[in-house]
C-alpha positions in Angstrom: 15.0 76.2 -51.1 11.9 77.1 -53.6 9.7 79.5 -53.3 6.9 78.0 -52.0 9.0 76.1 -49.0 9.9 79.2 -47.9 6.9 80.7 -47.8 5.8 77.5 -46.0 8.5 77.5 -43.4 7.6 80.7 -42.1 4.0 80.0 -41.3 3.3 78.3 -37.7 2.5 75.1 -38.0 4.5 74.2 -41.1 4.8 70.3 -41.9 8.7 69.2 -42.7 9.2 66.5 -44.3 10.5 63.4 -42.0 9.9 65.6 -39.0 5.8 64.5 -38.6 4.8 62.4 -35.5 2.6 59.4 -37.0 -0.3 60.6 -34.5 -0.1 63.8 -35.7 0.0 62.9 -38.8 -3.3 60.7 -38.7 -4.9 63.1 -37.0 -4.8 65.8 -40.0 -5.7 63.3 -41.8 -8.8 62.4 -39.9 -10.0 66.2 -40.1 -8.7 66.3 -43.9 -10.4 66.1 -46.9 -8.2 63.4 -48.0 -9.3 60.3 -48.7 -7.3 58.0 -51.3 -5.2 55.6 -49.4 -2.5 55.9 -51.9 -2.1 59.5 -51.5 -2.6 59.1 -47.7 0.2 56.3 -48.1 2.3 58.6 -50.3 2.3 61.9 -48.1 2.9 59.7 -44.7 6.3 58.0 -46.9 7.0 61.6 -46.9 6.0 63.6 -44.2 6.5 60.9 -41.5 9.2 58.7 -42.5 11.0 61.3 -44.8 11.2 59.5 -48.2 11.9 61.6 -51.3 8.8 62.8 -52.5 9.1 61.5 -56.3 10.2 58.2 -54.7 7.1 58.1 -52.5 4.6 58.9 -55.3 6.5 56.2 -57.3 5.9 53.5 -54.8 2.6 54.1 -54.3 1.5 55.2 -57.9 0.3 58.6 -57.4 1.0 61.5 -59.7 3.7 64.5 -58.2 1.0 66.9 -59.0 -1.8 65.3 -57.2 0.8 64.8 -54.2 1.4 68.6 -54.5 -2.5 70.1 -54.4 -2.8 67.3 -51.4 0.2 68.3 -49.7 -0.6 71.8 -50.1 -4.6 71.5 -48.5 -2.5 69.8 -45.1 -0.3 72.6 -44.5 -3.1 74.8 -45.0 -4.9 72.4 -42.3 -1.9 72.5 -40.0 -2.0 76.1 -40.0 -5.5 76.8 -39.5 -5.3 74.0 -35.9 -1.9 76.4 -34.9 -3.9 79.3 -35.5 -7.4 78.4 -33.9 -5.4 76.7 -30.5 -5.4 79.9 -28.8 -8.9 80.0 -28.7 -9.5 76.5 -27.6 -6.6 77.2 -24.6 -8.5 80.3 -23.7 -11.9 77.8 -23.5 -10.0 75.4 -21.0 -8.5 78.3 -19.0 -12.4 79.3 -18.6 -13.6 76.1 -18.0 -11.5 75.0 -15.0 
């Protein structure tokens, strides 16, 4: 494990490759900055249906280190939703 999956794995809301619900997935991507279709295309091959990452970037013709900053700004994403749920719950709870 590198350093910077292990930093990733202990922060809520950390994105595994191959372990992303398509929904979920397309709904980071929605509220994401993100826009290229083939990086969009490239981190879905990876997140979603668990493709190698170099293989992924391959297929769709994006660089590793473009993948890497995009990857990077979605697990940021992912752990900013994880982190602002409690307040959102705490909304509802008032609400009803």
């Amino acid at each position: 494990m590198n350093k910077a999956s292990y930093i990733y794995d202990k922060k809520p809301g950390h994105l595994r490759p191959g372990e992303v619900h398509p929904e979920h997935f397309r709904m980071l991507i929605e509220a994401s900055s993100i826009h290229s279709t083939k990086v969009i295309l490239a981190m879905e091959d990876f997140l979603v249906r668990g493709i190698p990452r170099k293989i992924s970037c391959e297929t769709h013709g994006v660089s590793a280190g473009y993948i890497s900053i995009a990857l990077k700004r979605l697990q940021n994403l992912s752990y900013n939703v994880v982190m602002m749920y409690p307040y959102y719950a705490e909304e509802q709870s008032i609400i009803k």
